[in-house]
N, C-alpha and C positions, 0 to 999 in steps of 0.2 A: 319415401326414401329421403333422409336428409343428409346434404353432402356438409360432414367439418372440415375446418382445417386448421384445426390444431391454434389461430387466435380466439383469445377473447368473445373479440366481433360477433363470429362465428355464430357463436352460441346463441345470439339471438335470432337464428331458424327454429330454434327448439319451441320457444311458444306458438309462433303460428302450425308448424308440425301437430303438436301436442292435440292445439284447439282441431285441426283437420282430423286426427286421427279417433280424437273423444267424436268427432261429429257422426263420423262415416264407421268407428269402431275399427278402424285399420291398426294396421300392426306398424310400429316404426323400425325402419332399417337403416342405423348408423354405418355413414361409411366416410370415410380419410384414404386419397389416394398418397402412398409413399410419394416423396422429394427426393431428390436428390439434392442431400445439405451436406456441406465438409465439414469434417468436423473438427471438436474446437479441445482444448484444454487434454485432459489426459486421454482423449478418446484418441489421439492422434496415434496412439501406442496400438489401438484393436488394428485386427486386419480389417479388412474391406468387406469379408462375408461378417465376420464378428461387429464391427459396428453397423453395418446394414440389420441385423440381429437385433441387435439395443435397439437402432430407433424404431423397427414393426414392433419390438415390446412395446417403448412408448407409446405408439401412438395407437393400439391394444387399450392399453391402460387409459388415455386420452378419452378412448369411446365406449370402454366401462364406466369410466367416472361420470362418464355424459349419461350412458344411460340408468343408472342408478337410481336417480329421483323418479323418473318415469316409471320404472319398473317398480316403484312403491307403491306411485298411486294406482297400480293396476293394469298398466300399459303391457300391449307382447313388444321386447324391444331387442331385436337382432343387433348384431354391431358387423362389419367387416372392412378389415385394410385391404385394398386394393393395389395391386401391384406397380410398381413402377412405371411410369408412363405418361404418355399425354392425359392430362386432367379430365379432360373435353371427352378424352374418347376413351378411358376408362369407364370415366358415369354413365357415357352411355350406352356400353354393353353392361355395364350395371342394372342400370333402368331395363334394359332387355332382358335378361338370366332373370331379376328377381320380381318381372312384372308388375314395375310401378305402375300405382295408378298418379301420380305426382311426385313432385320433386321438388323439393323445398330446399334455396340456398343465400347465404349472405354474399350481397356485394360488399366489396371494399369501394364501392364508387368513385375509381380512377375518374381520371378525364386529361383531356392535353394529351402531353408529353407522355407521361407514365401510362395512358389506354392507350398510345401506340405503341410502345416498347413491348410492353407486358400485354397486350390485346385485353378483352374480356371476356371472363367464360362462360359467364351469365348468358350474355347477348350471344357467343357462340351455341351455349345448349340450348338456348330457347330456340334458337333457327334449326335444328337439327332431332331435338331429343321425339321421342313418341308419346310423351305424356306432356301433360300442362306442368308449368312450371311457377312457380310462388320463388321471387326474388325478395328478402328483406334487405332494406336499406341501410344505410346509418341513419345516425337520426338525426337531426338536423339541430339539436340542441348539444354540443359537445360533453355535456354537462349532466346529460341522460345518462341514467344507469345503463349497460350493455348488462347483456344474460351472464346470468352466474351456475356454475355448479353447487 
């Protein structure tokens, strides 16, 4: 199972997933748990069910595009948005229903200030989840390509 979210960043789980799942012939399962985002520009006009509507499109579309490449070179690759809610403990009744054997996710490697405001969910899932978990980093070169679609 590999959890996005909708950055960039993100997308760099997809290689090490990819390599796990060629190794062991696993299947990957894309999942984006919904935010709660306000919203900006002409969406202010949708109602609240209507734009809550648009962004599970989005982020639908977000984890098709994701899995597309994958699905060429041969991959089985599930996708699903998960419901509103704590991050933390969405994934992992996720991890549970779709019996992961791993769980592959990007830090944004807070620290300070912002990993106490925002906590981490990395270090949350890893103390909590039933499966092993595969954190990728940034990388420490700012300058490093991040994963691409």
């Amino acid at each position: 199972m590999v959890a996005l979210d909708t950055t960039a960043e993100a997308l760099t789980a997809l290689p090490p997933a990819r390599a796990l799942a060629k190794s062991f012939a696993g299947e990957l399962h894309l999942v984006s748990v919904e935010m709660p985002v306000s919203p900006r520009g002409r969406d202010w006009e949708l109602t609240q069910d209507a734009y809550l509507d648009k962004r599970k499109r989005e982020l639908e579309e977000y984890l098709e595009r994701s899995a597309a490449p994958l699905r060429q070179e041969g991959f089985r690759v599930s996708t699903e948005v998960l419901p509103l809610g704590s991050t933390v403990a969405r994934l992992l009744e996720e991890v549970a229903a779709f019996q992961a054997d791993a769980l592959v996710l990007y830090s944004h490697g807070r620290s300070g200030l912002s990993r106490l405001i925002f906590g981490s969910t990395a270090e949350e899932l890893n103390r909590r989840a039933s499966c092993p978990i595969l954190v990728v980093h940034p990388p420490d070169d700012p300058e490093e390509p991040i994963g691409e679609l």
